[in-house]
N, C-alpha and C positions, 0 to 999 in steps of 0.2 A: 100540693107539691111536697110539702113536708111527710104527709102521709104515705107520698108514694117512698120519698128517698128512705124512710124509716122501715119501707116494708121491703124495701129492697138489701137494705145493711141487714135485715133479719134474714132473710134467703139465702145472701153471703153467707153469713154468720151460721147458714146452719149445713151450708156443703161444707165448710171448711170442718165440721165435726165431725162431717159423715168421710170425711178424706181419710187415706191410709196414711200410717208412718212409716218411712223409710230413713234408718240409719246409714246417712252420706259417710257420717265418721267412723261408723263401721268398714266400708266399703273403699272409705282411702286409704286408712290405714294397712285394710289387707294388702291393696293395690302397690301400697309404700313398700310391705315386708317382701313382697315379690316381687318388683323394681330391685331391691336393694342386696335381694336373695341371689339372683342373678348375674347382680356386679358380682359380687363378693365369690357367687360359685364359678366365677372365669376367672379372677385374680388367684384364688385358691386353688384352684384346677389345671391352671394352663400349662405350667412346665411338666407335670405327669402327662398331662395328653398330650402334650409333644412329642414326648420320648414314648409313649406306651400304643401311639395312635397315626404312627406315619405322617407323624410333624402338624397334625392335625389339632390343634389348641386350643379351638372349639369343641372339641368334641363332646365333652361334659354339660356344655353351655349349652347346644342346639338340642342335645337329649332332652335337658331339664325345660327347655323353652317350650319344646315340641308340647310335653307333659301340662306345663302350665297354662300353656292355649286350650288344651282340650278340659284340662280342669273350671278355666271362667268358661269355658259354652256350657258344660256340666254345671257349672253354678248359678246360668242364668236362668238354665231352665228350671233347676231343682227351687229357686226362687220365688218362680213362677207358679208353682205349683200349691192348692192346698194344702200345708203338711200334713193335715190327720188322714189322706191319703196313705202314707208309711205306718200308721195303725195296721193298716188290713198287713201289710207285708212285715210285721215285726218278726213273728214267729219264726215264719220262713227263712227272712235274711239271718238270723239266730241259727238256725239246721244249717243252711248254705255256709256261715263261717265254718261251721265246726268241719263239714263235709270237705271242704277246701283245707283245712289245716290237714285230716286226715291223706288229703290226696297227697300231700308233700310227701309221703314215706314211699311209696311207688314210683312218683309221677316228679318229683320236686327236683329244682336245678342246685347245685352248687356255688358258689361263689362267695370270694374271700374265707374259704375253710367254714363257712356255714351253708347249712341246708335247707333256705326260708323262700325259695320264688317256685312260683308253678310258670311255666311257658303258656301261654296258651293266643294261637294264631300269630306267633314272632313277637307275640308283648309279657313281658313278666311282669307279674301279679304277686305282692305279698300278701299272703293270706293273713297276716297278723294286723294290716290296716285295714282290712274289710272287715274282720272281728271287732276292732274297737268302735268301727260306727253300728255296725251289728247290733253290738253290746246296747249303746243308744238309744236307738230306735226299740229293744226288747222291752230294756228295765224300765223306758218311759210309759209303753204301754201298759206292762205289768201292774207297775205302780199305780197308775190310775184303775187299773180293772178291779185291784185289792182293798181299795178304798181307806176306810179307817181300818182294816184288818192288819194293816203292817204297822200298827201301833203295839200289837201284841206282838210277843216272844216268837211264834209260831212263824207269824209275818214275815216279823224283821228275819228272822232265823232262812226265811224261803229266799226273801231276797238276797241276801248274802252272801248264799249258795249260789245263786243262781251263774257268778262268772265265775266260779271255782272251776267247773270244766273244761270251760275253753283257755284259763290261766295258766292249767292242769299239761294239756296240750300243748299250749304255745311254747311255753318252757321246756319240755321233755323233748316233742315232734322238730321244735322249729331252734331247740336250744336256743330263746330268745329273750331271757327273763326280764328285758326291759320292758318288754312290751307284753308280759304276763302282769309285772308290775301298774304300769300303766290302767289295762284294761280292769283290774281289780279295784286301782283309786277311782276311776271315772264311777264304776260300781258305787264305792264306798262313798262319792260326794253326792251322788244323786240319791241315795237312801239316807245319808244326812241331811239332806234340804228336806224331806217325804216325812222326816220323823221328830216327835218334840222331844226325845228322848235320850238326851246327850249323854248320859250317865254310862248308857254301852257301848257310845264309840272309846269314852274315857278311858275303860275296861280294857277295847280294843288295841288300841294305841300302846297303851303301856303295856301289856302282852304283845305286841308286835316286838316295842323295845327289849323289850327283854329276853324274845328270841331271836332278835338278831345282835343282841349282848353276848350271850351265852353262846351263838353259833363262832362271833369273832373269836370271843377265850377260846374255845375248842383248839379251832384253827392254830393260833399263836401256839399254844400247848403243843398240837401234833406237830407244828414245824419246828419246835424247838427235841423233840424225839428222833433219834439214830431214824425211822423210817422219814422223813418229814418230806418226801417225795410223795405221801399219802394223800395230799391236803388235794390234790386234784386241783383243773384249771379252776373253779370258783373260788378254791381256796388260795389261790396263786394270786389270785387279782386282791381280794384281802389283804393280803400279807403286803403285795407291791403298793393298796393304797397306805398303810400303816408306814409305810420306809420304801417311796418309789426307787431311790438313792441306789438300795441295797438289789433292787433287779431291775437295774439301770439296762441292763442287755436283754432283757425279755417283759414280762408284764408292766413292768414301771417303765418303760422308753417310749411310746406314746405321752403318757403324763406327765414324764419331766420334758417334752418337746415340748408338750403344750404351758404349760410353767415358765418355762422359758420365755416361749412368743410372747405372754403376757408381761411377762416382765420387762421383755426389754421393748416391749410397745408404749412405757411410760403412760403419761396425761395425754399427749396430742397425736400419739403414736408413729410410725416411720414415712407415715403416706403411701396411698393406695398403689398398692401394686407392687408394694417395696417390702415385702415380708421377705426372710432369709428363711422360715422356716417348713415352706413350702417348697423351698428346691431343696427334695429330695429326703430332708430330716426327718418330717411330719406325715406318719403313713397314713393315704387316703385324708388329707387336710380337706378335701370337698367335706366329705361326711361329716363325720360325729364332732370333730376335734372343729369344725369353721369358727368357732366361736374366738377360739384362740386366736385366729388371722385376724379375726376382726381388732380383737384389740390389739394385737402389734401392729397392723397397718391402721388402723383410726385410734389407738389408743383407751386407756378409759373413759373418755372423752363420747367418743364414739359405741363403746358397747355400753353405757347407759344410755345416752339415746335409743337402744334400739330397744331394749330393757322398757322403758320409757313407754315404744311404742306399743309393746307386748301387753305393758299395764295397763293404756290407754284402750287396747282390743278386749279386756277381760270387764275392764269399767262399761265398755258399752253393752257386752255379753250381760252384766248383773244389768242395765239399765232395763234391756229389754227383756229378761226373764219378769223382772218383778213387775212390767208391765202385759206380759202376756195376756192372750184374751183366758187361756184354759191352765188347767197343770200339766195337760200331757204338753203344751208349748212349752212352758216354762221348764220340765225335765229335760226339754230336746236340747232347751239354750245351756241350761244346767251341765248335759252332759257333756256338751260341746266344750264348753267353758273349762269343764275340770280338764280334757281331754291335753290341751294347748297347755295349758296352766300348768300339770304336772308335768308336760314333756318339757316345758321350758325351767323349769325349775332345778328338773336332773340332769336335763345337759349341760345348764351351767357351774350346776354339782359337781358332775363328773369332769368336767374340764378344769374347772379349778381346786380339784381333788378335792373336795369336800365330803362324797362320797364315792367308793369301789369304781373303779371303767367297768359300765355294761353297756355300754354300745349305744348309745342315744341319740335321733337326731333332733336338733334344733327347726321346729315349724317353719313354711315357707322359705327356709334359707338352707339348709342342709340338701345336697344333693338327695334323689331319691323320686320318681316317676310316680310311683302309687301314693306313697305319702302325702304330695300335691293335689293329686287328682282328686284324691278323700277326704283332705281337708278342706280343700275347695267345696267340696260336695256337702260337706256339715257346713260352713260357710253360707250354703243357700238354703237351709233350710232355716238354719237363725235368721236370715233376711225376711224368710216367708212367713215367721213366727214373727217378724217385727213389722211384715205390713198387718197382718190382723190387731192391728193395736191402729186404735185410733187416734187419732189428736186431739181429742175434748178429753181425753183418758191419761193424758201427760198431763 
């Protein structure tokens, strides 16, 4: 009897090794940021859809919900699936961004004074969030096909390169530098995890700083010159984050809205639904600027927790890279991770003037159809990279 119960805790004992991992705490937290993204894009939303949407107050709300439904079936399947599957299609989905970015100059819609969606079948498509999973899925395969070769010069030097053209584009085509930004850090984090060789990002960084030292002086200079109408919009938004005060009627009146909301949302903030600075003061408060609402209607209080939650999603990302079964998983979670990580970093930047407004949305909580849909979509393939991790491997 003994012998049988011993040999049966051993057969337990050895499915539960052979069992997959699945991050719950991954999966509620997303579930939490989209819940919450939802409140927050109706309270921030509803008096423009009002007036702009034939009393319609929803209207923001059912857009974005619609998007986030088809985003978790998109992620359950993406889940589902082997990732090294998206090996065979890296290339490809790399030519298809770029080909999509090029169609915006024909083919691309307008909207808010920018030219970044393609129509396609009555749904718009930002080609700049199909670029950054793109990007992902490229540089993961890349990296692993180069092996130790991107230890050398040569290496590091190809990969580098390698999102310089679609940064090149998205910037120029789609005038969108956040998200030329963006795609470049994601770049830059997943060739730092790839390489033991910290001495050239060191290099890089401080050449980064320093041309964007010397681009501000410029600036400052040329606006202080009889032409200083020269400095162009990028240069406008500079000057407005240096002394928002001083183009309080134009490039600074967004940022002292959003300054404001925060400020007078104190520690507990005014209570949900009670922001002033959404009727009518705060242009497009869905977008870029929601950050701001949140802490006037839930206060400090309230935007660290969610802060909070952001950290708690990038802890689970590191847990499950450094458990991955391979490196092309651990790049995928890698790249995923930087992708959230730096857009939440600069929109809370840009909202609390920390640095320039370029236009940034806040993950699963910022209005935006495609941005959902694709983040959802890297969402499952981190999941799929975390069932191939075992339990006897934790």
């Amino acid at each position: 009897m003994a012998e049988r119960r011993y040999g049966n805790n051993q057969r337990r004992r050895s499915r539960e090794q052979q069992e997959s991992f699945f991050d719950y705490t991954l999966l509620f937290v997303v579930l939490f940021l989209l819940a919450f993204g939802l409140v927050m894009l109706y309270s921030a939303s509803s008096y423009d859809a009002s007036l702009h949407y034939e009393g319609d107050s929803a209207y923001f709300l059912k857009r974005q919900a619609s998007s986030t439904v088809i985003g978790l079936a998109a992620m359950i399947v993406v889940a589902n699936l082997p990732y090294h599957i998206w090996e065979r299609f890296a290339a490809l989905g790399y030519l298809v961004s770029i080909v999509l970015i090029l169609l915006i100059i024909p083919f691309g819609v307008e909207a808010n004074g920018a030219k970044r969606w393609l129509r396609v079948l009555g749904i718009s498509i930002q080609p700049a969030e199909v670029a950054k999973l793109a990007m992902i899925l490229f540089l993961a395969s890349l990296i692993c096909r180069m092996g130790r070769k991107i230890r050398t010069g040569k290496g590091f030097f190809i990969v580098l390169m390698v999102p310089v053209p679609v940064c090149l584009m998205v910037w120029r085509i789609t005038e969108n530098m956040s998200s030329a930004i963006i795609i470049f850090g994601i770049a830059a984090l997943m060739l730092f995890v790839s390489t033991p060789d910290y001495k050239r990002f060191i290099l890089l960084g401080l050449a980064g700083v320093a041309v964007c030292a010397v681009a501000v002086f410029v600036i400052v200079k040329m606006s202080e010159s009889p032409n200083a109408s020269g400095v162009g919009v990028r240069g406008s938004r500079i000057l407005a984050w240096l002394d928002p005060e001083a183009y309080a009627s134009g490039k600074g009146f967004q940022t002292l809205q959003a300054l404001y909301a925060i400020g007078s949302g104190g520690i507990l903030g005014k209570g949900l639904g009670q922001s002033m600075q959404k009727l009518g003061f705060m242009p497009e408060a869905q977008n870029d600027m929601i950050f701001s609402i949140i802490c006037e209607e839930l206060g400090l209080f309230g935007a660290f927790s969610i802060l909070l939650m952001f950290i708690l999603l990038i802890w689970r990302f590191m847990v499950i890279a450094n458990n991955a079964p391979d490196l092309f998983g651990a790049l995928l979670v890698v790249g995923v991770m930087g992708h959230i990580a730096i857009q939440v970093i600069l929109n809370v930047a840009v909202v609390t003037n920390t640095i320039p407004n370029t236009g940034i949305s806040l993950p699963f909580i910022s209005y935006g159809g495609t941005s959902v849909l694709f983040l959802l979509m890297e969402i499952g393939i981190v999941l799929s990279v975390g069932k191939g991790i075992r339990l006897k491997d934790l």
